[in-house]
PDB file with SEQRES, HELIX, SHEET and CRYST1 records, atoms N, CA, C and O in Angstrom:
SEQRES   1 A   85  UNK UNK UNK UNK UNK UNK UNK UNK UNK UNK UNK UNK UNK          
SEQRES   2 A   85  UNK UNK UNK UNK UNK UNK UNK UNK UNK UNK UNK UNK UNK          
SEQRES   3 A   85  UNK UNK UNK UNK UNK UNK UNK UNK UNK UNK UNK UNK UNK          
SEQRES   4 A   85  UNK UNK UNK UNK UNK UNK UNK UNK UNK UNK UNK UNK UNK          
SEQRES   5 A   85  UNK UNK UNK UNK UNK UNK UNK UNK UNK UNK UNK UNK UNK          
SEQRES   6 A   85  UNK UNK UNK UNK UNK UNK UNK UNK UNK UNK UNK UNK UNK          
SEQRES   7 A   85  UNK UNK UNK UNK UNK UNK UNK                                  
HELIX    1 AA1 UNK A   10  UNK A   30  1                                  21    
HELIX    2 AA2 UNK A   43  UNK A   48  1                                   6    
HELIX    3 AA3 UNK A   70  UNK A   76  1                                   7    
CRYST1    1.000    1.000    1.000  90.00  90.00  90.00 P 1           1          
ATOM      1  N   UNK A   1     -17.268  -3.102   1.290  1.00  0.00           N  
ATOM      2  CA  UNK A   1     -18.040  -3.195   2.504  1.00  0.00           C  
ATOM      3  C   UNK A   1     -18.194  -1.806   3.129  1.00  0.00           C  
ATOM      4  O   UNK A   1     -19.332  -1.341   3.071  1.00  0.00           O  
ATOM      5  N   UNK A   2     -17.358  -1.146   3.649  1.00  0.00           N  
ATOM      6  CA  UNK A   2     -16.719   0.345   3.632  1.00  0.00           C  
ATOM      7  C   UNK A   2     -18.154   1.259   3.267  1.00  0.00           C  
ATOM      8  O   UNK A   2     -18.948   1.806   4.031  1.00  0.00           O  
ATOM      9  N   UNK A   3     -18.126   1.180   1.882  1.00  0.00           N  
ATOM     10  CA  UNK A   3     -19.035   1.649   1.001  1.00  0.00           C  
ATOM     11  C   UNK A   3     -20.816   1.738   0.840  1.00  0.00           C  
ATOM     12  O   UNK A   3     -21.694   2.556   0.565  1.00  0.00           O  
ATOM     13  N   UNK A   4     -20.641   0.256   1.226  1.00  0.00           N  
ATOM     14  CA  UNK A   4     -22.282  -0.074   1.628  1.00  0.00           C  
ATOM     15  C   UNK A   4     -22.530   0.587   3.284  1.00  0.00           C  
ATOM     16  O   UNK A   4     -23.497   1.315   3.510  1.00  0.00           O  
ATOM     17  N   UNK A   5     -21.701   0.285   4.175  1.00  0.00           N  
ATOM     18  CA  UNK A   5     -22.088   0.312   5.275  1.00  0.00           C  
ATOM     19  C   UNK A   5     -22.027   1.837   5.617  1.00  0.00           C  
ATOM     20  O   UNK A   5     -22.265   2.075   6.802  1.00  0.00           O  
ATOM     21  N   UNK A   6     -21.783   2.812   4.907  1.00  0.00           N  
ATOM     22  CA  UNK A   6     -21.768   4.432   4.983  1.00  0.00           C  
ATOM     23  C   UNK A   6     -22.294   4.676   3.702  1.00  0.00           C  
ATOM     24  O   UNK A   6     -21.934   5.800   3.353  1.00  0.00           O  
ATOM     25  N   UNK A   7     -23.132   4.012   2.660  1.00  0.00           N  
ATOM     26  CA  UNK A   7     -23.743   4.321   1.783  1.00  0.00           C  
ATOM     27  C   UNK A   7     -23.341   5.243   0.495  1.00  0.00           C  
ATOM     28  O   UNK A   7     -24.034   6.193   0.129  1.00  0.00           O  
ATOM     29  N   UNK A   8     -22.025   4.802  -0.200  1.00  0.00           N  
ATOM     30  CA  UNK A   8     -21.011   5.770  -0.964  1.00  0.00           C  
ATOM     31  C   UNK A   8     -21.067   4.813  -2.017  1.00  0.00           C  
ATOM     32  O   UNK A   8     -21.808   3.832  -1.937  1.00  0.00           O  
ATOM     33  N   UNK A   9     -20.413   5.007  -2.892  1.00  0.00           N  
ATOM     34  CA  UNK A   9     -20.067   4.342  -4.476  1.00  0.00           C  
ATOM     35  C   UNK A   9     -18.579   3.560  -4.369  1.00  0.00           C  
ATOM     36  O   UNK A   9     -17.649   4.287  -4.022  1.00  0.00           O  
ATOM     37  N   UNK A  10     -18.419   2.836  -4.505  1.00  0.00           N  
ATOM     38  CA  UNK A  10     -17.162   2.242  -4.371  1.00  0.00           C  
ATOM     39  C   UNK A  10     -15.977   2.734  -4.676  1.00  0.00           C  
ATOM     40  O   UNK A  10     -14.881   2.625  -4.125  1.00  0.00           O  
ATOM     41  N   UNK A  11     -16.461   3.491  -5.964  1.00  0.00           N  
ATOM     42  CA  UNK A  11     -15.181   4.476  -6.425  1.00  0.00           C  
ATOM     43  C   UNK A  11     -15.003   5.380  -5.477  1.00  0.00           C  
ATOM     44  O   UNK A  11     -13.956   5.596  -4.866  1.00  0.00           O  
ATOM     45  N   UNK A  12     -15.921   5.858  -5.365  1.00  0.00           N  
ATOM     46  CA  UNK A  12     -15.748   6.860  -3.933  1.00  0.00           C  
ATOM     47  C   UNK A  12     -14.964   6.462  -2.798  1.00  0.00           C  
ATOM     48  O   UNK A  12     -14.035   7.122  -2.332  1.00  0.00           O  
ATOM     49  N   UNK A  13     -15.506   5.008  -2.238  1.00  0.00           N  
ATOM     50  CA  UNK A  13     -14.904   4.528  -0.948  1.00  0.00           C  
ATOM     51  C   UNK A  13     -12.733   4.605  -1.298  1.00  0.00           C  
ATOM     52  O   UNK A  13     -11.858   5.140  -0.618  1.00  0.00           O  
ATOM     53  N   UNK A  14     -12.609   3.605  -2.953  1.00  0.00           N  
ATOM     54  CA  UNK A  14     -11.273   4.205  -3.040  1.00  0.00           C  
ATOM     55  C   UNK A  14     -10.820   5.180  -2.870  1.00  0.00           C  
ATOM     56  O   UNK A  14      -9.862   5.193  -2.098  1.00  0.00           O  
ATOM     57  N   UNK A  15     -11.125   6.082  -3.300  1.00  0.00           N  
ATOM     58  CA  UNK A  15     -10.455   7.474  -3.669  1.00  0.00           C  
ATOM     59  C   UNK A  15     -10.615   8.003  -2.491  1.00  0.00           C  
ATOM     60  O   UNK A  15      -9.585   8.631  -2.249  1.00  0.00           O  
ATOM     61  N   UNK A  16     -11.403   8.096  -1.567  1.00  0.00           N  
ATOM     62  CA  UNK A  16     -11.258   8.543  -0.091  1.00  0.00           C  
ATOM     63  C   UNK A  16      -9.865   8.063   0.708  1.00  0.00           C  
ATOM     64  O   UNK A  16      -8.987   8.750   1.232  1.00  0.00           O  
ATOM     65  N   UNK A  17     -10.040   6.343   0.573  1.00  0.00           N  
ATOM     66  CA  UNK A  17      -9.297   5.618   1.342  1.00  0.00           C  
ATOM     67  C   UNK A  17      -8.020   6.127   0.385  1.00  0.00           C  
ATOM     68  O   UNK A  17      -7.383   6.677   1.284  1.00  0.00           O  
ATOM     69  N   UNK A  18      -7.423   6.273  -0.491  1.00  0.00           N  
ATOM     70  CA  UNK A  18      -6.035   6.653  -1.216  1.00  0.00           C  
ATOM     71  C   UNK A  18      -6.014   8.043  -0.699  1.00  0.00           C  
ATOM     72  O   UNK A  18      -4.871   8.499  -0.700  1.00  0.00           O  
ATOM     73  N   UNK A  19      -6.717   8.678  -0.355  1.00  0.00           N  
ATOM     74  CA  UNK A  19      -6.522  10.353   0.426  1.00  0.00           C  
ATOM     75  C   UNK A  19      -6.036  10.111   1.655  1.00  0.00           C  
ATOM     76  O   UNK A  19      -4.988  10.615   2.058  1.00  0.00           O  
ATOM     77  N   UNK A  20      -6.711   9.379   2.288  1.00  0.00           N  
ATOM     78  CA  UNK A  20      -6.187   9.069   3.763  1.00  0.00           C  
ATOM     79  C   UNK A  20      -5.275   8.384   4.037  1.00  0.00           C  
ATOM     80  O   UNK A  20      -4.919   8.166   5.195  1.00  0.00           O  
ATOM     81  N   UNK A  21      -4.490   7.713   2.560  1.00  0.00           N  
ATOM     82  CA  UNK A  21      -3.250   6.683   3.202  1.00  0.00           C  
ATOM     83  C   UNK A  21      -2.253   7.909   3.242  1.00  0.00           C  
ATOM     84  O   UNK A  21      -1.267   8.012   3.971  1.00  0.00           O  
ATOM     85  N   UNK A  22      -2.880   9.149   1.966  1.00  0.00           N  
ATOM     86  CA  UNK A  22      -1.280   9.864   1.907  1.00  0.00           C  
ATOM     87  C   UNK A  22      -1.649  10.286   3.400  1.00  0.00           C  
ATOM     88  O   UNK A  22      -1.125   9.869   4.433  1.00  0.00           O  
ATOM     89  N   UNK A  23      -2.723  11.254   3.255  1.00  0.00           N  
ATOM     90  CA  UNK A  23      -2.717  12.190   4.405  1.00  0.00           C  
ATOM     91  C   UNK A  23      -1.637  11.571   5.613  1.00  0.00           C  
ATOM     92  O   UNK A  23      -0.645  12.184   6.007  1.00  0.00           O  
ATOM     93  N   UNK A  24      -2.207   9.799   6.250  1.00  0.00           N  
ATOM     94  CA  UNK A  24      -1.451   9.548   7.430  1.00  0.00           C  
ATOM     95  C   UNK A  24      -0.254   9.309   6.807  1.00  0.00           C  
ATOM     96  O   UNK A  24       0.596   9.156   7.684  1.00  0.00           O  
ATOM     97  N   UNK A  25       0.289   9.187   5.548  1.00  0.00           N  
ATOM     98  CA  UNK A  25       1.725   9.002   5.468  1.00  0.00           C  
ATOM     99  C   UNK A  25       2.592  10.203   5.489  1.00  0.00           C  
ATOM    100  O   UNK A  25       3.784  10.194   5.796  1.00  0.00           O  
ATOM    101  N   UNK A  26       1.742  11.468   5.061  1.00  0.00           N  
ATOM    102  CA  UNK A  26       3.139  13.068   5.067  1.00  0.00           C  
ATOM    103  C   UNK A  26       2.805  12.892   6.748  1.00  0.00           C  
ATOM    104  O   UNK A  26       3.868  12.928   7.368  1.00  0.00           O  
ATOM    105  N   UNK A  27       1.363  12.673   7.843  1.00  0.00           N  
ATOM    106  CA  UNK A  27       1.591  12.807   9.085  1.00  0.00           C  
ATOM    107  C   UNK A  27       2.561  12.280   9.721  1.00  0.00           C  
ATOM    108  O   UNK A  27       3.331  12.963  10.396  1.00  0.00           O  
ATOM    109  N   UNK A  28       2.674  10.845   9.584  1.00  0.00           N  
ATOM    110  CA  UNK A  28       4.162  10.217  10.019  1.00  0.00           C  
ATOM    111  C   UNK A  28       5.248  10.059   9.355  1.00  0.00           C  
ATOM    112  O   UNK A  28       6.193   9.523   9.934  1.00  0.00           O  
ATOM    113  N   UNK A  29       5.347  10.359   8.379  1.00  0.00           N  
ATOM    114  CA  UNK A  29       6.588  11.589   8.385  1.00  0.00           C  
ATOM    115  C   UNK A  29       7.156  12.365   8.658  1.00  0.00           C  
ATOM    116  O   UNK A  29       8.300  12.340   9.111  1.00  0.00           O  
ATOM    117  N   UNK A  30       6.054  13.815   8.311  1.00  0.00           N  
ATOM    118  CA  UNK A  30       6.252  14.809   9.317  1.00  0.00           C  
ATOM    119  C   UNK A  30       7.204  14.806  10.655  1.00  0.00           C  
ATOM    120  O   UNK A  30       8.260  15.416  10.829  1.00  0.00           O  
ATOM    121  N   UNK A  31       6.402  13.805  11.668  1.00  0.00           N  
ATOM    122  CA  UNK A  31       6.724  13.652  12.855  1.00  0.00           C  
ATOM    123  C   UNK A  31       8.093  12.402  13.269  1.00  0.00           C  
ATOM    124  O   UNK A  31       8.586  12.071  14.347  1.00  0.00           O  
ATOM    125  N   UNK A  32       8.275  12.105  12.296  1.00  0.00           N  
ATOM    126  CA  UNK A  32       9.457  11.043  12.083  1.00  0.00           C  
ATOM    127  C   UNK A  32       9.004   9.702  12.600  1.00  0.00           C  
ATOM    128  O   UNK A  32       9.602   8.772  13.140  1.00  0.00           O  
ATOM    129  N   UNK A  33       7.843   9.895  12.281  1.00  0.00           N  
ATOM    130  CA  UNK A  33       7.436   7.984  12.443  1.00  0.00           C  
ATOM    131  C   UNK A  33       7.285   6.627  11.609  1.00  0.00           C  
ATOM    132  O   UNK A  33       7.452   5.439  11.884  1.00  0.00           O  
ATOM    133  N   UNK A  34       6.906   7.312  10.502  1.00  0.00           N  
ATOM    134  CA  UNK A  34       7.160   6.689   9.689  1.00  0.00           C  
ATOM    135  C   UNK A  34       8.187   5.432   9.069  1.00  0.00           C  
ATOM    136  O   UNK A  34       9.355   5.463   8.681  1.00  0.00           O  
ATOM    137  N   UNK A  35       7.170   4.311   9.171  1.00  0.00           N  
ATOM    138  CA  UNK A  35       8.523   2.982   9.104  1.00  0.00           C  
ATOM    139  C   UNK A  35       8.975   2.778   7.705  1.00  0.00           C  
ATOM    140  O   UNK A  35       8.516   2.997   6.584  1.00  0.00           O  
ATOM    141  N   UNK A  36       9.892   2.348   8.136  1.00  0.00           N  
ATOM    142  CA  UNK A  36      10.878   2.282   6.832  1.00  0.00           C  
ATOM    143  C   UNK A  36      10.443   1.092   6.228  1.00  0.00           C  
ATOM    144  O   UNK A  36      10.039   0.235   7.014  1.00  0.00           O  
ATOM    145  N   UNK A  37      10.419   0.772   4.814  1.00  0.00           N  
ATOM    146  CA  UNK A  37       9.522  -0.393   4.075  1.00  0.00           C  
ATOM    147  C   UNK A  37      10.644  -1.414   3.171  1.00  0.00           C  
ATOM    148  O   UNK A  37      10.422  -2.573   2.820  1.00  0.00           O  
ATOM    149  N   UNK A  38      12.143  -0.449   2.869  1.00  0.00           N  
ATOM    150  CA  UNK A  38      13.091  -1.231   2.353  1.00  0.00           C  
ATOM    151  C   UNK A  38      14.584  -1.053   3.045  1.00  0.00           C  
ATOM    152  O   UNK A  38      15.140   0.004   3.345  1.00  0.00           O  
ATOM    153  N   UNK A  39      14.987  -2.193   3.181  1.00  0.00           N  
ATOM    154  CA  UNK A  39      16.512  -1.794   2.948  1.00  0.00           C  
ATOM    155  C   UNK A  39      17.354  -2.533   1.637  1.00  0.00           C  
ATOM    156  O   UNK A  39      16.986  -3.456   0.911  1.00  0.00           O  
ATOM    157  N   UNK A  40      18.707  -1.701   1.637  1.00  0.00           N  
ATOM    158  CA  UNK A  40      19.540  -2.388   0.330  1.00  0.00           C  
ATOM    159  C   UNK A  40      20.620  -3.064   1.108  1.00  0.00           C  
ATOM    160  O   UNK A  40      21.251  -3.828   0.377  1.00  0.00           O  
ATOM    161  N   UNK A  41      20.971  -3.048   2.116  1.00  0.00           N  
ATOM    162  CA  UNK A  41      21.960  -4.611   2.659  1.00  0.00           C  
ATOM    163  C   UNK A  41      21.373  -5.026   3.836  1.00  0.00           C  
ATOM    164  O   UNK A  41      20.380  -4.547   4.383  1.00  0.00           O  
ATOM    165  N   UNK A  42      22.270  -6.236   4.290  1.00  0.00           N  
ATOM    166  CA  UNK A  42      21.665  -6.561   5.509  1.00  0.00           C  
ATOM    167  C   UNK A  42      22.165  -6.068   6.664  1.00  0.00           C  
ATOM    168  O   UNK A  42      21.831  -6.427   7.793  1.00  0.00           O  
ATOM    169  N   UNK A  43      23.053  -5.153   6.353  1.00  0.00           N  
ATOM    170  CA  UNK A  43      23.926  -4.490   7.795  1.00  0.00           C  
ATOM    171  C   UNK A  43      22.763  -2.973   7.410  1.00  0.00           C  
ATOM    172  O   UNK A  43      22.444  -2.359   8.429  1.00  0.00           O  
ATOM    173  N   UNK A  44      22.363  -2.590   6.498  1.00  0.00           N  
ATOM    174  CA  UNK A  44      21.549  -1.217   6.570  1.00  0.00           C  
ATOM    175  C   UNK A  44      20.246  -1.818   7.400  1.00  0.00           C  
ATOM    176  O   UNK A  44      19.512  -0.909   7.791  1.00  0.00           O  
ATOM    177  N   UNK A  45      19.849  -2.993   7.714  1.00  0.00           N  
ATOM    178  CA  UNK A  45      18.701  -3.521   7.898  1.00  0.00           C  
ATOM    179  C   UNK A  45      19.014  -3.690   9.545  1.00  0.00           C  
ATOM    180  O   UNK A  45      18.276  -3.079  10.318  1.00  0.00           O  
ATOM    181  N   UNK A  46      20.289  -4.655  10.173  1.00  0.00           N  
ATOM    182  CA  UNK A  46      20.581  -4.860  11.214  1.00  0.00           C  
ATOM    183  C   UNK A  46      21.034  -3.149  12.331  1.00  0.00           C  
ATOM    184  O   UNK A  46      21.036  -2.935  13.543  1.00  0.00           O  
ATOM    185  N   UNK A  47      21.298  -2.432  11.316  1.00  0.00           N  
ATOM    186  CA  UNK A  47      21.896  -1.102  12.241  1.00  0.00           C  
ATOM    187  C   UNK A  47      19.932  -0.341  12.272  1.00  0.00           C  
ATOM    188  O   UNK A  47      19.504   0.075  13.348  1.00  0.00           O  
ATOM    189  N   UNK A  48      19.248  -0.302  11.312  1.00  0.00           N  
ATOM    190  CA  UNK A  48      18.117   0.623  11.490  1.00  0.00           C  
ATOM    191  C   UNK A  48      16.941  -0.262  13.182  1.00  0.00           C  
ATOM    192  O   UNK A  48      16.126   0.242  13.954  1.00  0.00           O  
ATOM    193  N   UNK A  49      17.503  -1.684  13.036  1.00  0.00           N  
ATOM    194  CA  UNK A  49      16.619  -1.974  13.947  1.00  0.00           C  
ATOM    195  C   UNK A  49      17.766  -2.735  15.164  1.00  0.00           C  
ATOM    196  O   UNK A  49      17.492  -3.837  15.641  1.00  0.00           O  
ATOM    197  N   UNK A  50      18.721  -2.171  15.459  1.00  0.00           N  
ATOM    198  CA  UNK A  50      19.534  -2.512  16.375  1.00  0.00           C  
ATOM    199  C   UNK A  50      18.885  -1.708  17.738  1.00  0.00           C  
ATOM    200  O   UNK A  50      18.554  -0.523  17.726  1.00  0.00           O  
ATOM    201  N   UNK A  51      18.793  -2.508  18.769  1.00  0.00           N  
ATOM    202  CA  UNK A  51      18.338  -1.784  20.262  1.00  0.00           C  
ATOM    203  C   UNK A  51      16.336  -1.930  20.486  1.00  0.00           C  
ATOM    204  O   UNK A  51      15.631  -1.642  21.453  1.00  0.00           O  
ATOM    205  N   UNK A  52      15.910  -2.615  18.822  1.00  0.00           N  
ATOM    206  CA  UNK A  52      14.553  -2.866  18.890  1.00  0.00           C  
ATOM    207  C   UNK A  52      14.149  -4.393  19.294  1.00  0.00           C  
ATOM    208  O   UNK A  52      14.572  -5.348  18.642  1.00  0.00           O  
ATOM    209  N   UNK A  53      13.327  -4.537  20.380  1.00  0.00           N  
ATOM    210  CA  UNK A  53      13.046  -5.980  20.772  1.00  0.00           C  
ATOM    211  C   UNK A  53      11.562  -6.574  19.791  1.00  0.00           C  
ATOM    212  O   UNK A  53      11.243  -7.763  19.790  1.00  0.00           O  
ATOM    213  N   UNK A  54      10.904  -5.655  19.121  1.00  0.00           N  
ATOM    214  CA  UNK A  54       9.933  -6.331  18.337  1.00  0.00           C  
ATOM    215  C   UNK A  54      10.059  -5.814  16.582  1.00  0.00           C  
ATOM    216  O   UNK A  54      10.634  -4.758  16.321  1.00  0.00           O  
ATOM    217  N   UNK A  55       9.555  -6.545  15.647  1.00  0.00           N  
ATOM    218  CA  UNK A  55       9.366  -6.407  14.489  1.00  0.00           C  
ATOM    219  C   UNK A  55       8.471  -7.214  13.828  1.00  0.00           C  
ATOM    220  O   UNK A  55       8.435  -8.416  13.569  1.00  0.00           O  
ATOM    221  N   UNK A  56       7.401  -5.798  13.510  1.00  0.00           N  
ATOM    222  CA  UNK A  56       6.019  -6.375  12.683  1.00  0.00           C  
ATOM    223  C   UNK A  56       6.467  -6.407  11.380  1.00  0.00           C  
ATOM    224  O   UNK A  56       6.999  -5.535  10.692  1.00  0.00           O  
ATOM    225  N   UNK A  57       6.058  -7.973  11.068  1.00  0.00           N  
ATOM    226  CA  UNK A  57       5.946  -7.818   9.069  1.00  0.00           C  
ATOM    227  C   UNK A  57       4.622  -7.751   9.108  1.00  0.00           C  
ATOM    228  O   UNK A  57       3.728  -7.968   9.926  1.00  0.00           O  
ATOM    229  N   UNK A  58       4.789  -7.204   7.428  1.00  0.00           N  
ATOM    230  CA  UNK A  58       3.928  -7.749   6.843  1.00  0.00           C  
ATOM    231  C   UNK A  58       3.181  -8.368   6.208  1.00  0.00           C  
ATOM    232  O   UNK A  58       2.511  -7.574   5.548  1.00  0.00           O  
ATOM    233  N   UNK A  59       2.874  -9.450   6.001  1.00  0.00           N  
ATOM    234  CA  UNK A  59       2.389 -10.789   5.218  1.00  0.00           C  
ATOM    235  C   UNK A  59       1.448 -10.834   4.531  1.00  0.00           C  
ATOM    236  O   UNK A  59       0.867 -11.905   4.352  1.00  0.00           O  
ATOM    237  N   UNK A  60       1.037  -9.684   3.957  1.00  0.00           N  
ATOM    238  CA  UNK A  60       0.035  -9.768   3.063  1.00  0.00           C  
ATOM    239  C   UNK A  60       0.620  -9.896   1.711  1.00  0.00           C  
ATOM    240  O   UNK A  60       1.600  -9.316   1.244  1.00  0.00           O  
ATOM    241  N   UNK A  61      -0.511 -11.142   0.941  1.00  0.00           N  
ATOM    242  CA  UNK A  61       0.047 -11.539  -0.597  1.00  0.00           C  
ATOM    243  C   UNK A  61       0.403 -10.378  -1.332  1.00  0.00           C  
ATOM    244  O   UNK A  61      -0.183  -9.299  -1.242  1.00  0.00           O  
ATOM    245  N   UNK A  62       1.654 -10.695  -2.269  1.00  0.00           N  
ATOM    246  CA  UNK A  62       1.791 -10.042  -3.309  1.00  0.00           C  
ATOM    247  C   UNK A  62       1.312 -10.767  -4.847  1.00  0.00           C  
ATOM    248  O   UNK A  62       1.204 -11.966  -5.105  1.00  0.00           O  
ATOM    249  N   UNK A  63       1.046  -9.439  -5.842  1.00  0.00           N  
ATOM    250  CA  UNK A  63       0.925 -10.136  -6.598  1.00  0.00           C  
ATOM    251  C   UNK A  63       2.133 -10.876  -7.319  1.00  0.00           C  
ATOM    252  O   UNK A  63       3.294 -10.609  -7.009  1.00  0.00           O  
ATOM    253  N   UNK A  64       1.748 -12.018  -8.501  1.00  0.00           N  
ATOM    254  CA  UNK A  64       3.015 -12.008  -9.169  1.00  0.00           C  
ATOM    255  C   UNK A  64       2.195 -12.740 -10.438  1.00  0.00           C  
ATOM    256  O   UNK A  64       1.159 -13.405 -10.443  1.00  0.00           O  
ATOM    257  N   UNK A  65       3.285 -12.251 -11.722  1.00  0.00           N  
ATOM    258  CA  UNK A  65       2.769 -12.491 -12.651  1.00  0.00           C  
ATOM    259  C   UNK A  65       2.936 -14.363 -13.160  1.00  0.00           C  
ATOM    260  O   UNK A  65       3.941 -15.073 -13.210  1.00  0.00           O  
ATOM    261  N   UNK A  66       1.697 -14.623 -13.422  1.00  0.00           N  
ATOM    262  CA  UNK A  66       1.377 -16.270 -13.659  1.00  0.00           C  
ATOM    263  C   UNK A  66       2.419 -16.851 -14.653  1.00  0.00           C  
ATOM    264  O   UNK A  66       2.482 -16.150 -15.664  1.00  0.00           O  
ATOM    265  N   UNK A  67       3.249 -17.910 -14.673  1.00  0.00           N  
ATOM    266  CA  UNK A  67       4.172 -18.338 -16.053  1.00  0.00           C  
ATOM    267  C   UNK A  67       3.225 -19.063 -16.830  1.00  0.00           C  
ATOM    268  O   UNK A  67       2.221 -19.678 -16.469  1.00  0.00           O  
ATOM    269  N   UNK A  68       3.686 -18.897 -17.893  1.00  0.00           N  
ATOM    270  CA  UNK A  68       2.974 -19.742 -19.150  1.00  0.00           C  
ATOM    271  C   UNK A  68       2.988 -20.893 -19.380  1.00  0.00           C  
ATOM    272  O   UNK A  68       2.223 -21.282 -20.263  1.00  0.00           O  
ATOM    273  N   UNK A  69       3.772 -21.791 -18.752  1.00  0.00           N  
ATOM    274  CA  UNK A  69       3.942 -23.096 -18.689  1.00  0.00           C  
ATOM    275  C   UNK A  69       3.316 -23.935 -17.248  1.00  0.00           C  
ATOM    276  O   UNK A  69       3.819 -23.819 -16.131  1.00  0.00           O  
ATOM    277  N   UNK A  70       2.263 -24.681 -17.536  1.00  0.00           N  
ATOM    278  CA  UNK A  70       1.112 -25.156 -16.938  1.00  0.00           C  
ATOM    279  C   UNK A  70       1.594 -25.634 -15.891  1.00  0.00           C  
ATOM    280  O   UNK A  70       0.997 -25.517 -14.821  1.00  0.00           O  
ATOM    281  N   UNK A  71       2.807 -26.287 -16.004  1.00  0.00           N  
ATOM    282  CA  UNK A  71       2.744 -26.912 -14.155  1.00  0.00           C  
ATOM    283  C   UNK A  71       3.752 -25.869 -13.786  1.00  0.00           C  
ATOM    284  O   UNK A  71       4.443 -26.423 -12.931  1.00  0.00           O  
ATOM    285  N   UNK A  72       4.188 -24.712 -13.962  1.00  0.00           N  
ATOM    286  CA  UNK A  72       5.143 -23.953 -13.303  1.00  0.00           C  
ATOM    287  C   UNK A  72       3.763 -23.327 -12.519  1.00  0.00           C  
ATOM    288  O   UNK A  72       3.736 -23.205 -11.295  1.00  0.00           O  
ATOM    289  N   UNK A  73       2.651 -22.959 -13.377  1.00  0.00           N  
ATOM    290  CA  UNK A  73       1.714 -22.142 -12.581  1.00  0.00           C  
ATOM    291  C   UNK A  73       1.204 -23.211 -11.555  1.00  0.00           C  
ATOM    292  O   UNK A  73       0.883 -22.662 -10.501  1.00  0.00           O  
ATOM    293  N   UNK A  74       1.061 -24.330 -11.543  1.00  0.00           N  
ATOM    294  CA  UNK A  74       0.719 -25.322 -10.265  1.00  0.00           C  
ATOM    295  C   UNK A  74       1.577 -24.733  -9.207  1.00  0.00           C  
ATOM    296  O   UNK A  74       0.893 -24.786  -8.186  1.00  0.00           O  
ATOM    297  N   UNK A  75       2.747 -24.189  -8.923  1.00  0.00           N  
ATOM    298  CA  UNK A  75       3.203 -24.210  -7.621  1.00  0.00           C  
ATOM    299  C   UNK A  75       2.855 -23.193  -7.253  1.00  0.00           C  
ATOM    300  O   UNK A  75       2.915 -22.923  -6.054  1.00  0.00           O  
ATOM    301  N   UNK A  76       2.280 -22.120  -8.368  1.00  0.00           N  
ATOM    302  CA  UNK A  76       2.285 -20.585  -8.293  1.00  0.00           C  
ATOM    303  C   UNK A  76       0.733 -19.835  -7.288  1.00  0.00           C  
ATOM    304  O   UNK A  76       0.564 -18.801  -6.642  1.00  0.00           O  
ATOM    305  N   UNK A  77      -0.357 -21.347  -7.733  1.00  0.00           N  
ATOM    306  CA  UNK A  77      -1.864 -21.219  -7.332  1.00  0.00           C  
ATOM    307  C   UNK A  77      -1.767 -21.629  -5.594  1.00  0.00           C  
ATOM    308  O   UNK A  77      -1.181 -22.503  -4.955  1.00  0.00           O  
ATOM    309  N   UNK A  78      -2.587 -20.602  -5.288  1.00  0.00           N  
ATOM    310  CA  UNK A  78      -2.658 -21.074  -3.598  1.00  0.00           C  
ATOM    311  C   UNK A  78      -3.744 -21.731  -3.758  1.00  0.00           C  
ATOM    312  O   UNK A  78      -3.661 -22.539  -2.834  1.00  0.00           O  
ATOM    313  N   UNK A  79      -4.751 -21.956  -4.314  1.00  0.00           N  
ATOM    314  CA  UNK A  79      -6.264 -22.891  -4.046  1.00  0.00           C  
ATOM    315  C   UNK A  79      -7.059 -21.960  -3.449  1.00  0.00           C  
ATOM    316  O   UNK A  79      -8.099 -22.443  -3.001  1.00  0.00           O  
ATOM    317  N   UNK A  80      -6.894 -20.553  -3.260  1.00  0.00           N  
ATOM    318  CA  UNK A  80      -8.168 -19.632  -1.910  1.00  0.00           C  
ATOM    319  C   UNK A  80      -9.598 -19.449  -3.429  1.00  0.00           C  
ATOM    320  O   UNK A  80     -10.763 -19.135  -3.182  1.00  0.00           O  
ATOM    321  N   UNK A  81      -9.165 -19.685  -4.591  1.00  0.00           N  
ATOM    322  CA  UNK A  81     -10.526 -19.413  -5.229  1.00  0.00           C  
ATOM    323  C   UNK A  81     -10.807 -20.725  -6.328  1.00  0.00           C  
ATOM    324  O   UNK A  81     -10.961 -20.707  -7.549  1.00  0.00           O  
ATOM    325  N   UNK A  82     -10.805 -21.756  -5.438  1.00  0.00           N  
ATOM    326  CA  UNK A  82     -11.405 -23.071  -5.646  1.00  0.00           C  
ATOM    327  C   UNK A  82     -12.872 -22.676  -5.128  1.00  0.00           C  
ATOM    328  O   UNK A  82     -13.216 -21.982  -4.171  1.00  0.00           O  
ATOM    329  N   UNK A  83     -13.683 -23.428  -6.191  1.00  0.00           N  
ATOM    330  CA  UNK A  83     -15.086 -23.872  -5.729  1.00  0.00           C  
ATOM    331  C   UNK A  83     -15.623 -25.002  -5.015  1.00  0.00           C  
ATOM    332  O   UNK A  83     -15.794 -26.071  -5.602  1.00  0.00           O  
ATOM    333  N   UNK A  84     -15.905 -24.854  -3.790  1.00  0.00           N  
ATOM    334  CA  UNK A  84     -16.354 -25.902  -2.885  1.00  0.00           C  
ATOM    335  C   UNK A  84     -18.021 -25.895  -2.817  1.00  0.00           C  
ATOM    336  O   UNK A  84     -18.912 -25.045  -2.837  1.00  0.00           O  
ATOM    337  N   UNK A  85     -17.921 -27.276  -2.728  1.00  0.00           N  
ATOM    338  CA  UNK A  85     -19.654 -27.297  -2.651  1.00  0.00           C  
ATOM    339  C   UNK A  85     -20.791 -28.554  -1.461  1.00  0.00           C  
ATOM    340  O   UNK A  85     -22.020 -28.483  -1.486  1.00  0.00           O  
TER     341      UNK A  85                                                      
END                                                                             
């Protein structure tokens, strides 16, 4: 969309947008803003956000790879690219 609506090539629109994630990521860094994306226990997790009253996730799908056995992938399908008519 990006692409059409500023008139660029799609490849283009990526490769811009992957410039600008680093760019703002060495910026908040740099400046020590940068949020932290893992922890390895749950006390490294409870001490980094101790004294904080909010916490954004993030909930956007991940991928994951499909199993080969037909009804394991039934629990695996969300239905968002069913055809309705």
């Amino acid at each position: 969309m990006m692409g059409y609506l500023i008139g660029i090539d799609p490849s283009n629109v990526k490769r811009n947008q992957s410039i600008g994630i680093r760019i703002l990521s060495e910026a908040l860094d740099s400046i020590g803003c940068m949020p932290k994306r893992s922890f390895d226990t749950v006390e490294e997790f409870q001490e980094y956000f101790n004294g904080h009253k909010k916490l954004i996730l993030d909930g956007t799908e991940q991928r994951v790879q499909r199993p080969k056995n037909k009804e394991k992938q039934k629990t695996m399908y969300s239905g968002k690219k069913k055809v309705t008519q």
